[in-house]
mmCIF entry with sequence, helices, sheets and N, C-alpha, C, O atoms, coordinates in Angstrom:
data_MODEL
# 
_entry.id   MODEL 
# 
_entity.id                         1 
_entity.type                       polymer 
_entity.pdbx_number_of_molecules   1 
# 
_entity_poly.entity_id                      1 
_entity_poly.type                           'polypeptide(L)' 
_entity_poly.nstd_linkage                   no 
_entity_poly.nstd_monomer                   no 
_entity_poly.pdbx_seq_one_letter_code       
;(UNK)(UNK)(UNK)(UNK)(UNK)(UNK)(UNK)(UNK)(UNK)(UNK)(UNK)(UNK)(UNK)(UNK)(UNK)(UNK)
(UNK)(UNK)(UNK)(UNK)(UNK)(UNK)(UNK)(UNK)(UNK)(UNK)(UNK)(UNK)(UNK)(UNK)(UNK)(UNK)
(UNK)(UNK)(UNK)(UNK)(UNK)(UNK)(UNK)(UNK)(UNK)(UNK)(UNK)(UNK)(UNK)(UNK)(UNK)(UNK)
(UNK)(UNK)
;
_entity_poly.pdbx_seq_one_letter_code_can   XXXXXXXXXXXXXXXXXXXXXXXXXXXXXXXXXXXXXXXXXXXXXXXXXX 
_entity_poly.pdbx_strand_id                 A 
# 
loop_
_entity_poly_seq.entity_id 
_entity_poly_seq.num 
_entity_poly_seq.mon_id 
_entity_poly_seq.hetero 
1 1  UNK n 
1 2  UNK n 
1 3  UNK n 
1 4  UNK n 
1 5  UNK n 
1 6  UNK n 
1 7  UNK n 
1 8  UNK n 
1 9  UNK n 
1 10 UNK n 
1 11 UNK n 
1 12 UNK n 
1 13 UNK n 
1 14 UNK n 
1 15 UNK n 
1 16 UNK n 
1 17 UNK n 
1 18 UNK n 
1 19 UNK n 
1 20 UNK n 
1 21 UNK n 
1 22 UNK n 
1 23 UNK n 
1 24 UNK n 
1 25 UNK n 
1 26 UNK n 
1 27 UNK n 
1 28 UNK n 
1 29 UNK n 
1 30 UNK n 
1 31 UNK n 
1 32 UNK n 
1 33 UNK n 
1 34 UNK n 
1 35 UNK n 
1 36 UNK n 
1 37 UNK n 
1 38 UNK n 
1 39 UNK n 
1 40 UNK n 
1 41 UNK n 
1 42 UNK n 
1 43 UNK n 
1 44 UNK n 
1 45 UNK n 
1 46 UNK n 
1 47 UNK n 
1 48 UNK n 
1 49 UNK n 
1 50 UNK n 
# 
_struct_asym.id          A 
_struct_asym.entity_id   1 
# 
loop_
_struct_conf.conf_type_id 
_struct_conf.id 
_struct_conf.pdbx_PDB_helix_id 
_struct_conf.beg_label_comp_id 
_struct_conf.beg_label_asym_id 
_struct_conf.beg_label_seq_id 
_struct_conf.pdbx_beg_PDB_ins_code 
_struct_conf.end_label_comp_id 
_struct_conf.end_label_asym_id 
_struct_conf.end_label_seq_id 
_struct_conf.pdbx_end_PDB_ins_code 
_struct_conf.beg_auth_comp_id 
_struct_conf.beg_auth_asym_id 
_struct_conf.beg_auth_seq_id 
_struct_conf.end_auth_comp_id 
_struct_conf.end_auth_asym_id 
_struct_conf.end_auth_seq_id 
_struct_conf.pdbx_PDB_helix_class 
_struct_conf.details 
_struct_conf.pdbx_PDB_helix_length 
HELX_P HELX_P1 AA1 UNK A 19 ? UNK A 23 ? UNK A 19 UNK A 23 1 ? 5 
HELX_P HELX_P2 AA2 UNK A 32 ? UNK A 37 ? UNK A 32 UNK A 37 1 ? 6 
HELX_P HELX_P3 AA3 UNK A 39 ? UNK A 41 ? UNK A 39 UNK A 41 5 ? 3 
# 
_struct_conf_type.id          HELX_P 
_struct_conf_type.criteria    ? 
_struct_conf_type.reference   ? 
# 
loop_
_atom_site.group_PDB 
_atom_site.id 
_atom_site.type_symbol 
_atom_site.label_atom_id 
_atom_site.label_alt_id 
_atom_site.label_comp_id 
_atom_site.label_asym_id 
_atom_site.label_entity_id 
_atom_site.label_seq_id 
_atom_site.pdbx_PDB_ins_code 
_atom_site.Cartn_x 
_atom_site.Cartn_y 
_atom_site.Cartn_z 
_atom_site.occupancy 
_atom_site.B_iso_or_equiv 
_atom_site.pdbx_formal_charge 
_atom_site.auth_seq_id 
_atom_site.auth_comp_id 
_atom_site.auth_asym_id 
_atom_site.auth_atom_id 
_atom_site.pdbx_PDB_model_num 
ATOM 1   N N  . UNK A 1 1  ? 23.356 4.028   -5.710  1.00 0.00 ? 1  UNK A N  1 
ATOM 2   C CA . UNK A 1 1  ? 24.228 3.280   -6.580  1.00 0.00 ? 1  UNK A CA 1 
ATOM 3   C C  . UNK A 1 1  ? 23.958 3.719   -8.008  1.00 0.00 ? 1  UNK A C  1 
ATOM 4   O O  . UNK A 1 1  ? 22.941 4.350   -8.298  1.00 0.00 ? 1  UNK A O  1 
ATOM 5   N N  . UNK A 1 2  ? 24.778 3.415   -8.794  1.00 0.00 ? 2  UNK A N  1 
ATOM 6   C CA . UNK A 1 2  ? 24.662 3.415   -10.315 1.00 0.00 ? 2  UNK A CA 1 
ATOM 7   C C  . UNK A 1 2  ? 25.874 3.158   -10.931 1.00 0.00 ? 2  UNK A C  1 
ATOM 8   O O  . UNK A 1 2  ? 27.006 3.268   -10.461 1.00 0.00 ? 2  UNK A O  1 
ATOM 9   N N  . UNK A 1 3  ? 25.426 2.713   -12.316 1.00 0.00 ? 3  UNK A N  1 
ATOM 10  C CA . UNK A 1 3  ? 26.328 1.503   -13.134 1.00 0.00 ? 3  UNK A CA 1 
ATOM 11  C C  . UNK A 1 3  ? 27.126 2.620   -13.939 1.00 0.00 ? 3  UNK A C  1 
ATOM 12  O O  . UNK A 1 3  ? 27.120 3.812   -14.248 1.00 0.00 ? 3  UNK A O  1 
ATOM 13  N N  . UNK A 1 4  ? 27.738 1.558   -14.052 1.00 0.00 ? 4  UNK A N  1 
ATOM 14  C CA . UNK A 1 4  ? 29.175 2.313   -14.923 1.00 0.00 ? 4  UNK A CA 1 
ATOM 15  C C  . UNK A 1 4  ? 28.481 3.041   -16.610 1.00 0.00 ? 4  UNK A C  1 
ATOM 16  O O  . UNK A 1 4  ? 28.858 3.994   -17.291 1.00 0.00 ? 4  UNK A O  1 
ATOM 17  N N  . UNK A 1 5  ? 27.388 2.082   -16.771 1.00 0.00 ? 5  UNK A N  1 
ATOM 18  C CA . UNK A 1 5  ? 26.985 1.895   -18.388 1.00 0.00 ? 5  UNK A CA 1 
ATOM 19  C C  . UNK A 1 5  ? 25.946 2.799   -18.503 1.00 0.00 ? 5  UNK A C  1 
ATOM 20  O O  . UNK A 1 5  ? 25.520 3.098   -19.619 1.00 0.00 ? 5  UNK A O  1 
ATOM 21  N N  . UNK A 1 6  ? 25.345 3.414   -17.190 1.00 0.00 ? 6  UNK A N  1 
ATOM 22  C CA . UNK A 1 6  ? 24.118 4.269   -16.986 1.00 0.00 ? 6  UNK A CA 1 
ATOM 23  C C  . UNK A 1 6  ? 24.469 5.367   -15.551 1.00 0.00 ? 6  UNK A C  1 
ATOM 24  O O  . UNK A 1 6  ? 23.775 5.395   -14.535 1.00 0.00 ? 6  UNK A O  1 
ATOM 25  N N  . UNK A 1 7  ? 25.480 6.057   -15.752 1.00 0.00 ? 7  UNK A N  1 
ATOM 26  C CA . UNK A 1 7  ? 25.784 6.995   -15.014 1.00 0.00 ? 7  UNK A CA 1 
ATOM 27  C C  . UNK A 1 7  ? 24.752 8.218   -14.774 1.00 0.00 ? 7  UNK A C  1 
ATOM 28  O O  . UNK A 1 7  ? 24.957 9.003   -13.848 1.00 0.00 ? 7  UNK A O  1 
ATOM 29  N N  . UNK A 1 8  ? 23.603 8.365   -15.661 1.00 0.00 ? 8  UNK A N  1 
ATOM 30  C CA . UNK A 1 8  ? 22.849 9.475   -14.908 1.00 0.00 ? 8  UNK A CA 1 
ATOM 31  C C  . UNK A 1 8  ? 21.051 9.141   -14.162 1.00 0.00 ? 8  UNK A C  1 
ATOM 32  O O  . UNK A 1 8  ? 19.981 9.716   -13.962 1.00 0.00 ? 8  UNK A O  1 
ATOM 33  N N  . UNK A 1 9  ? 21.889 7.507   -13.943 1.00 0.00 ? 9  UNK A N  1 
ATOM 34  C CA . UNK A 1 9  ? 20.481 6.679   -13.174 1.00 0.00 ? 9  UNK A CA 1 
ATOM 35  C C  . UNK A 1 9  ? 21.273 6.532   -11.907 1.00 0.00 ? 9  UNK A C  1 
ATOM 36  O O  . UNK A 1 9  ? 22.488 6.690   -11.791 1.00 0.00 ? 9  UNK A O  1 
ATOM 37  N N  . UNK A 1 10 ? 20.360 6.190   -10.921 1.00 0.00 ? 10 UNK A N  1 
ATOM 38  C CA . UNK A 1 10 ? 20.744 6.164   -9.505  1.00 0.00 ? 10 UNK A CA 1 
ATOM 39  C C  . UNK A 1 10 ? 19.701 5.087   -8.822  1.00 0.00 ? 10 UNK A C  1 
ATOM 40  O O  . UNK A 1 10 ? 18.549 4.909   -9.218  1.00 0.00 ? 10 UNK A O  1 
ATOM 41  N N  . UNK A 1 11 ? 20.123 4.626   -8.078  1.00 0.00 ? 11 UNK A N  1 
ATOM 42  C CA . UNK A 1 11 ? 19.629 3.174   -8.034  1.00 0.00 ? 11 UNK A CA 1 
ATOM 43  C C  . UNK A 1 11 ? 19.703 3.626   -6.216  1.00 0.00 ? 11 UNK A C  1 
ATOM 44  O O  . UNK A 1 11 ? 20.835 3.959   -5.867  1.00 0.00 ? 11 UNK A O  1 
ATOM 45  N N  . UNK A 1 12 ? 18.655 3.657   -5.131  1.00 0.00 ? 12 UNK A N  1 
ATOM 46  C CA . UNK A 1 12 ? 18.539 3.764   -3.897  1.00 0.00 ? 12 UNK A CA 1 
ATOM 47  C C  . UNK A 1 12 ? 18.238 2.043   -3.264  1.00 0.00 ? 12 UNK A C  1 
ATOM 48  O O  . UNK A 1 12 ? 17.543 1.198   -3.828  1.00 0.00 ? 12 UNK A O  1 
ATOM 49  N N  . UNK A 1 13 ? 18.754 1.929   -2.366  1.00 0.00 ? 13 UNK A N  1 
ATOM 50  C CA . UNK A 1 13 ? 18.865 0.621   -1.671  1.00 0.00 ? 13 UNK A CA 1 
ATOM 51  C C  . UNK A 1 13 ? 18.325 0.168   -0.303  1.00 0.00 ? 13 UNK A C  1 
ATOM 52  O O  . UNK A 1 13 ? 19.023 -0.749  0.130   1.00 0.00 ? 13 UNK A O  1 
ATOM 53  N N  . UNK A 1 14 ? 17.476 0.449   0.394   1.00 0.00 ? 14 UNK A N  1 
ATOM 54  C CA . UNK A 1 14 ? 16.968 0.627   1.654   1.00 0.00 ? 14 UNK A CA 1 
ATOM 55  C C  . UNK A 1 14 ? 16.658 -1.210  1.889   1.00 0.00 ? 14 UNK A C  1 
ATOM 56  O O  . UNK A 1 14 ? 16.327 -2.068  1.071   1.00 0.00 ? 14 UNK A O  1 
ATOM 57  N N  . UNK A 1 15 ? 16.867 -1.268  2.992   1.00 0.00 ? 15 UNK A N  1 
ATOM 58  C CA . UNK A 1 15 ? 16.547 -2.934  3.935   1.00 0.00 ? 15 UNK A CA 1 
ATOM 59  C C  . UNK A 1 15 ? 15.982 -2.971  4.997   1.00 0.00 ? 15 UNK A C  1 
ATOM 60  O O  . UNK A 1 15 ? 16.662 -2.757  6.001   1.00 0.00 ? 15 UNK A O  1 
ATOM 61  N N  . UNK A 1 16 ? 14.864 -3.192  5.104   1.00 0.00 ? 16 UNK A N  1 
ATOM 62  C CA . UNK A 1 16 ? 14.250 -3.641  6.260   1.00 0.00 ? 16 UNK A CA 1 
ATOM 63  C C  . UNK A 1 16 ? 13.761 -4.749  6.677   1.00 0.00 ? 16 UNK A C  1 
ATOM 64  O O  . UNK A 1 16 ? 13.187 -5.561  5.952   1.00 0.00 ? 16 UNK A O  1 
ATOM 65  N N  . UNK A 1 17 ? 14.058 -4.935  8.563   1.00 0.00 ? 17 UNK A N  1 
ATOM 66  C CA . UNK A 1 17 ? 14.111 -6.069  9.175   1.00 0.00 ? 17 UNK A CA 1 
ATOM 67  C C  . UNK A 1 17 ? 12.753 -6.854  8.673   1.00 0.00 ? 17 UNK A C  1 
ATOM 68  O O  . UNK A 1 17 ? 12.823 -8.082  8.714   1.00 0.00 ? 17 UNK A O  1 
ATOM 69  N N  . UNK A 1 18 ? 11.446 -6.232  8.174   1.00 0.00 ? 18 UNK A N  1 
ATOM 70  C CA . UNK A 1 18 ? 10.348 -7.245  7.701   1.00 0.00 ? 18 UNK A CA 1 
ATOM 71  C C  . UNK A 1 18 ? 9.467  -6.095  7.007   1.00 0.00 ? 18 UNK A C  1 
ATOM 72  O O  . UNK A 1 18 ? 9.865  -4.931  6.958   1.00 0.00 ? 18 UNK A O  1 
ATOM 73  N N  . UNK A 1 19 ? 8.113  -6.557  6.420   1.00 0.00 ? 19 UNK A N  1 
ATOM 74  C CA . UNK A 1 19 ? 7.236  -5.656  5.882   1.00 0.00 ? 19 UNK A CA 1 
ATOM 75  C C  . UNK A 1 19 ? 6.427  -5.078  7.184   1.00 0.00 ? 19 UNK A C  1 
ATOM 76  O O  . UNK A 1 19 ? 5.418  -4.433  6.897   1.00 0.00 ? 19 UNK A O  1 
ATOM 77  N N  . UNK A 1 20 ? 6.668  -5.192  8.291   1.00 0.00 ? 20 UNK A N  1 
ATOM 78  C CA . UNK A 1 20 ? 6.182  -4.090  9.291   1.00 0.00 ? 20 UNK A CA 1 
ATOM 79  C C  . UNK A 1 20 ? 6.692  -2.979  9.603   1.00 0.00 ? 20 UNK A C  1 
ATOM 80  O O  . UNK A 1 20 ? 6.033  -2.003  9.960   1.00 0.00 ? 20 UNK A O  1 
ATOM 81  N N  . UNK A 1 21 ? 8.207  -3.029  9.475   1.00 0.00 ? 21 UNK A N  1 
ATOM 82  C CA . UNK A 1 21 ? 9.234  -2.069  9.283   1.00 0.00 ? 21 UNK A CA 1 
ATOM 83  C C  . UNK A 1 21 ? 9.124  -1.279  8.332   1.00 0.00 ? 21 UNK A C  1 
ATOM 84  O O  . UNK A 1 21 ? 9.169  -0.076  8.586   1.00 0.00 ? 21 UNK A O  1 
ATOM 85  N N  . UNK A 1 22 ? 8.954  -1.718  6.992   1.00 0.00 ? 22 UNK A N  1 
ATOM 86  C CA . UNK A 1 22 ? 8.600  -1.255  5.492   1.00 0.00 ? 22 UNK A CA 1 
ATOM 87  C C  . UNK A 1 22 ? 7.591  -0.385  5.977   1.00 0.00 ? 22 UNK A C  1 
ATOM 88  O O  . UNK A 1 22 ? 7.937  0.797   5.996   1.00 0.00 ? 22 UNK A O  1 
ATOM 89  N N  . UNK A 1 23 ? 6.220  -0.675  6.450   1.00 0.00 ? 23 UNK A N  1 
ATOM 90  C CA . UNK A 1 23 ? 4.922  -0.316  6.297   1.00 0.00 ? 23 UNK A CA 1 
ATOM 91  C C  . UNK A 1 23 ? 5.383  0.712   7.156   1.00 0.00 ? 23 UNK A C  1 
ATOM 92  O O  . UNK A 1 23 ? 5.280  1.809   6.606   1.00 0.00 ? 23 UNK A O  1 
ATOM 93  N N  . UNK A 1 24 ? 6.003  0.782   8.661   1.00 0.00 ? 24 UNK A N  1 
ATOM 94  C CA . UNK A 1 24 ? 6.130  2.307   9.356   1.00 0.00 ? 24 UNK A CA 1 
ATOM 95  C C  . UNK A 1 24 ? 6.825  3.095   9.142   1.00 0.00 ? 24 UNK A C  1 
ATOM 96  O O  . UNK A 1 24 ? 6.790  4.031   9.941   1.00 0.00 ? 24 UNK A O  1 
ATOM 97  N N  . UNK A 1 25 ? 8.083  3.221   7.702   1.00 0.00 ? 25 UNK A N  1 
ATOM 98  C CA . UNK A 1 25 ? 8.864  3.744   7.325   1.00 0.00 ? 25 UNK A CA 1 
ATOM 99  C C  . UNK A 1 25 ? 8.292  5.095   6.280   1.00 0.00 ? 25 UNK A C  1 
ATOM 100 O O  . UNK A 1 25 ? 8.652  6.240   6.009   1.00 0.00 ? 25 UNK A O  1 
ATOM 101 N N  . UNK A 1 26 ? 6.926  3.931   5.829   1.00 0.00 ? 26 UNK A N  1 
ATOM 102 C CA . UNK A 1 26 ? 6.469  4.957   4.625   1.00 0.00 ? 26 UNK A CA 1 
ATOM 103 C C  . UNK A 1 26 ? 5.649  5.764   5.375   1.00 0.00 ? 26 UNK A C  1 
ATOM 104 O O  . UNK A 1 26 ? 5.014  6.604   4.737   1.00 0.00 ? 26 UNK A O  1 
ATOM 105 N N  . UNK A 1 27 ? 5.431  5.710   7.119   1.00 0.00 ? 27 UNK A N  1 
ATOM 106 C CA . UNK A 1 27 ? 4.777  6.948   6.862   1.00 0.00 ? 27 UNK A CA 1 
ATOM 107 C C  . UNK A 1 27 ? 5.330  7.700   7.957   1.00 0.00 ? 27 UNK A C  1 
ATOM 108 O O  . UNK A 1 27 ? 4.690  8.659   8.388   1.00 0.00 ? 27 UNK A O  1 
ATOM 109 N N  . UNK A 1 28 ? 6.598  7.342   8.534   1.00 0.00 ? 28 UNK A N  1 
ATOM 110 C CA . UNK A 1 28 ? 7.223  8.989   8.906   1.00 0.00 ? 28 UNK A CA 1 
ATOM 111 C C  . UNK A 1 28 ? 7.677  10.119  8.386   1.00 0.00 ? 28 UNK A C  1 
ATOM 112 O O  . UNK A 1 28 ? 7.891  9.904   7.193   1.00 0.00 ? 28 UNK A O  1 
ATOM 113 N N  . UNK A 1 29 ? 7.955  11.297  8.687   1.00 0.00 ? 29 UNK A N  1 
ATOM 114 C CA . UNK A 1 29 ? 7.679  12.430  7.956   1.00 0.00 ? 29 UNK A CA 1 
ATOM 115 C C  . UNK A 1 29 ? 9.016  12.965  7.273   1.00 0.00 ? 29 UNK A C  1 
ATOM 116 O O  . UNK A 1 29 ? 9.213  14.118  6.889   1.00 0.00 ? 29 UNK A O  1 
ATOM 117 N N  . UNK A 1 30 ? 9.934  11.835  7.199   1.00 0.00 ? 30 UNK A N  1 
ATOM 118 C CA . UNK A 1 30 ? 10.954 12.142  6.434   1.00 0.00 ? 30 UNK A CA 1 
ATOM 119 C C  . UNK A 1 30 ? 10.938 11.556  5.618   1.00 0.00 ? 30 UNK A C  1 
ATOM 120 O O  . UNK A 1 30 ? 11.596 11.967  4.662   1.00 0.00 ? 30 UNK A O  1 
ATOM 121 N N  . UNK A 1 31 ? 10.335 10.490  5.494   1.00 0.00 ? 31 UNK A N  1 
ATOM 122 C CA . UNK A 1 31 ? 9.688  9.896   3.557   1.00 0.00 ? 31 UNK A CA 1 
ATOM 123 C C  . UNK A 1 31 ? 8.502  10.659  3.115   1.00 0.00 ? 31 UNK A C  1 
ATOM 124 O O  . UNK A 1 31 ? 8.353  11.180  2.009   1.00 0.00 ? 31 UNK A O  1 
ATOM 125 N N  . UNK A 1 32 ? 7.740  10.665  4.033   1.00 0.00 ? 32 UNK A N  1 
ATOM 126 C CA . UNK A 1 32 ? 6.745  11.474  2.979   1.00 0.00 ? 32 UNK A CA 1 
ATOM 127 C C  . UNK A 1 32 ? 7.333  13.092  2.338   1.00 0.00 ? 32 UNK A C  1 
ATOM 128 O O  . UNK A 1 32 ? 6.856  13.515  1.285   1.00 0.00 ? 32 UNK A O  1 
ATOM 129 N N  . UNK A 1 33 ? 8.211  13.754  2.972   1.00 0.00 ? 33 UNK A N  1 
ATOM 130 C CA . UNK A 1 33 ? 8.801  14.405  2.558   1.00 0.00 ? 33 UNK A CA 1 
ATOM 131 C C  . UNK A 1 33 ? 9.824  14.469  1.391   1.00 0.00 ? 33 UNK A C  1 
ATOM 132 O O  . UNK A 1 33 ? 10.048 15.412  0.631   1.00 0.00 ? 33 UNK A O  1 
ATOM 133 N N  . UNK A 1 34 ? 10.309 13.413  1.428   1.00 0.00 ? 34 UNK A N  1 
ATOM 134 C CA . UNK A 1 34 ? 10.989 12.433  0.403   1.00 0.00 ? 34 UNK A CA 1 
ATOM 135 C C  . UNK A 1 34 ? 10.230 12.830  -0.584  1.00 0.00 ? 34 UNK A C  1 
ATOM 136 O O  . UNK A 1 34 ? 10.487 13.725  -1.389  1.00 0.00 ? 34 UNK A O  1 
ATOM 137 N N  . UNK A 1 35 ? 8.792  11.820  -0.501  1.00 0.00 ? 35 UNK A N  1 
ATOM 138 C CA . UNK A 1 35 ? 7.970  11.443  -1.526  1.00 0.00 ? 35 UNK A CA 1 
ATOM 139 C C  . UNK A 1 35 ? 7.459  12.460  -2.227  1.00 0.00 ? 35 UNK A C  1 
ATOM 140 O O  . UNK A 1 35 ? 7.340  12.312  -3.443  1.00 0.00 ? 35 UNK A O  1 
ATOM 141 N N  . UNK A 1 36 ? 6.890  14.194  -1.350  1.00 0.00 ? 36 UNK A N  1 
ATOM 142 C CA . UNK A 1 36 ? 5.911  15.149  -2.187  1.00 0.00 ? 36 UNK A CA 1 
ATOM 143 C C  . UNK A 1 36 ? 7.428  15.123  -2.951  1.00 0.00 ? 36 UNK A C  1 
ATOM 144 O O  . UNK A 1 36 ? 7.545  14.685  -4.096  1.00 0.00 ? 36 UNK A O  1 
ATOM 145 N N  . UNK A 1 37 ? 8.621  15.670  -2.137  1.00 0.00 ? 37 UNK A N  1 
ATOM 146 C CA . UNK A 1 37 ? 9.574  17.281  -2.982  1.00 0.00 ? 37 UNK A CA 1 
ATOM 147 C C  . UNK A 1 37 ? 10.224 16.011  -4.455  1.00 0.00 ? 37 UNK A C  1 
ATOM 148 O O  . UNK A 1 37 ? 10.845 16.462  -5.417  1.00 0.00 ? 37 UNK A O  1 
ATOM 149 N N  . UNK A 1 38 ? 9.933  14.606  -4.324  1.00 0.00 ? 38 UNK A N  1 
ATOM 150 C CA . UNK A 1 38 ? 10.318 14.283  -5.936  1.00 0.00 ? 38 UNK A CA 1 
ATOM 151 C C  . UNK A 1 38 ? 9.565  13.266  -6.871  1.00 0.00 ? 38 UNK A C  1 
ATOM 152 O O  . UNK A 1 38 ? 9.814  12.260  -7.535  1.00 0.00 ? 38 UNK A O  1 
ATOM 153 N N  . UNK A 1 39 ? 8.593  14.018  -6.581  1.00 0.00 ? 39 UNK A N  1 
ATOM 154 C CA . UNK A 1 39 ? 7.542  13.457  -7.179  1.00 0.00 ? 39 UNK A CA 1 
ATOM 155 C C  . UNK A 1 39 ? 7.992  13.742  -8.520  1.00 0.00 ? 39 UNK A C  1 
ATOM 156 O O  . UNK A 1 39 ? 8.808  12.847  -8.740  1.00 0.00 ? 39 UNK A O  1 
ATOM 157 N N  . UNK A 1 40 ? 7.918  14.564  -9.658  1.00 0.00 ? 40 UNK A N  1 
ATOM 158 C CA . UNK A 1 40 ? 8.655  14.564  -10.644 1.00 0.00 ? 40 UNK A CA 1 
ATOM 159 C C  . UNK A 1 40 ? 9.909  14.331  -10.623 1.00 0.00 ? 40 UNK A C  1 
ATOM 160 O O  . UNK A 1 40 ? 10.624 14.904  -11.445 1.00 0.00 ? 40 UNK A O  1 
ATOM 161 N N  . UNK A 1 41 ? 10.298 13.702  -9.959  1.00 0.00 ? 41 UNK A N  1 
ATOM 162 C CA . UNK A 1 41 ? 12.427 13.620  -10.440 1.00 0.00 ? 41 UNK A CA 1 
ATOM 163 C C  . UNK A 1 41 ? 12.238 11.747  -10.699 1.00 0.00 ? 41 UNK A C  1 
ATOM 164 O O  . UNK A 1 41 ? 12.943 11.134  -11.501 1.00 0.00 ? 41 UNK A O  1 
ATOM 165 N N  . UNK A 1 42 ? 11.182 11.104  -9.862  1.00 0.00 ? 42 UNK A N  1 
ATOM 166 C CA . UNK A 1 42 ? 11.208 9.748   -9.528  1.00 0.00 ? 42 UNK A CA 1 
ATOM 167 C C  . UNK A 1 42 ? 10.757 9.310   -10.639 1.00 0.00 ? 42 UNK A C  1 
ATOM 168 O O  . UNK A 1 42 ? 9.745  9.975   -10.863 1.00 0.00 ? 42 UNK A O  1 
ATOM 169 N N  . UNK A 1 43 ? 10.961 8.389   -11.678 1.00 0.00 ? 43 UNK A N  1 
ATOM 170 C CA . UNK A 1 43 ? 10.560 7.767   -12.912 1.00 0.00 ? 43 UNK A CA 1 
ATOM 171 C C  . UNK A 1 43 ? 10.100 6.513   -12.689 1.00 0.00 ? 43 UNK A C  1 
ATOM 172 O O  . UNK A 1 43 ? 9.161  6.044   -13.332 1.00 0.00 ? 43 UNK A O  1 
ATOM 173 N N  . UNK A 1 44 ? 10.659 5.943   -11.862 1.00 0.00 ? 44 UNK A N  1 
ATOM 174 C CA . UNK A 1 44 ? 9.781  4.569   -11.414 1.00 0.00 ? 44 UNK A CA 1 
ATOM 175 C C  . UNK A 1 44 ? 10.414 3.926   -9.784  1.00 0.00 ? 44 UNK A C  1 
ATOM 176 O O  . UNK A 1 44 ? 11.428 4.206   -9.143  1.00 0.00 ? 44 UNK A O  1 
ATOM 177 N N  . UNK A 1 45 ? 9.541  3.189   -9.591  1.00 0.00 ? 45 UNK A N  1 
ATOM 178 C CA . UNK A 1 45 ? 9.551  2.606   -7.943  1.00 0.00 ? 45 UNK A CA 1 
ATOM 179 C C  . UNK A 1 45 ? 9.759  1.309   -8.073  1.00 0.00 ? 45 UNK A C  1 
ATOM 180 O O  . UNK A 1 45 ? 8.796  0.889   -8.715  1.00 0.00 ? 45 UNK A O  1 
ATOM 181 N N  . UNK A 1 46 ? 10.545 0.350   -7.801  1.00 0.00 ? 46 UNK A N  1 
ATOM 182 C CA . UNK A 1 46 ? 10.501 -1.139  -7.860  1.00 0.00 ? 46 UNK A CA 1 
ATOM 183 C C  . UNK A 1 46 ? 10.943 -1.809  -6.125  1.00 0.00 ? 46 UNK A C  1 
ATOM 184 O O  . UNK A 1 46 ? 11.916 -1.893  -5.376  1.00 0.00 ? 46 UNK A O  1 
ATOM 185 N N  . UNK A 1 47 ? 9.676  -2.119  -6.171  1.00 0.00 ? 47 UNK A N  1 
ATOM 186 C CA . UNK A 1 47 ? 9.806  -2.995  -4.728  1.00 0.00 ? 47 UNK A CA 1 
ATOM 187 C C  . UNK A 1 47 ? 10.377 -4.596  -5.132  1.00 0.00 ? 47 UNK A C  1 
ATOM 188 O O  . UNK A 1 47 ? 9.838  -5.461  -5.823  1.00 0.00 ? 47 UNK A O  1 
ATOM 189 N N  . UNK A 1 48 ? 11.395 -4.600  -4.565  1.00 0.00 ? 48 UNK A N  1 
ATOM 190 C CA . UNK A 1 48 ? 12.269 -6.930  -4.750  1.00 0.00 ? 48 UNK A CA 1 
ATOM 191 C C  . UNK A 1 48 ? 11.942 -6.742  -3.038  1.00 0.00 ? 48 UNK A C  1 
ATOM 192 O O  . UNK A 1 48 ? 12.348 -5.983  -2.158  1.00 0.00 ? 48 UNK A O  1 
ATOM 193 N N  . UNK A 1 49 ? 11.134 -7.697  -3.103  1.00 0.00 ? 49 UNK A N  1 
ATOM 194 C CA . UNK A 1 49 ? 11.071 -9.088  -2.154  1.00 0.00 ? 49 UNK A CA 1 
ATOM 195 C C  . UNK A 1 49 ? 12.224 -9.430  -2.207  1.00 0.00 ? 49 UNK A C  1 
ATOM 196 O O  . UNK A 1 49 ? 12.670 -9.439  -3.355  1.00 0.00 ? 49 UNK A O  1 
ATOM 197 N N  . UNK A 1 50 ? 13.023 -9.768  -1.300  1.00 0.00 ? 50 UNK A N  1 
ATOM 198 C CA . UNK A 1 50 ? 14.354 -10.826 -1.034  1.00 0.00 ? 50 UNK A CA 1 
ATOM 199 C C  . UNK A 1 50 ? 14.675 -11.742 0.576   1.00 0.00 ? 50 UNK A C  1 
ATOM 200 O O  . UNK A 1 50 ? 15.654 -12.482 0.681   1.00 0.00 ? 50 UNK A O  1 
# 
């Protein structure tokens, strides 16, 4: 996602059924892959509880 007012931010949205889901997500090998190749592109991480 991203706002009309901040077009070169991007806003990712992921939902999971609980924090056990969360916890086995971060370590299959298509997030950690995720995680090395943007390690510099990523400026910040915000985890919401909802």
């Amino acid at each position: 996602m991203f706002q009309k007012e901040h077009p070169n931010q991007i806003k990712i949205l992921e939902i999971y059924a609980n924090n056990e889901a969360y916890q086995s997500h971060l370590k299959t090998p298509h997030f950690l892959l995720y995680k090395t190749s943007t390690l510099k592109m990523v400026k910040s991480l915000k985890l919401n509880d909802l």
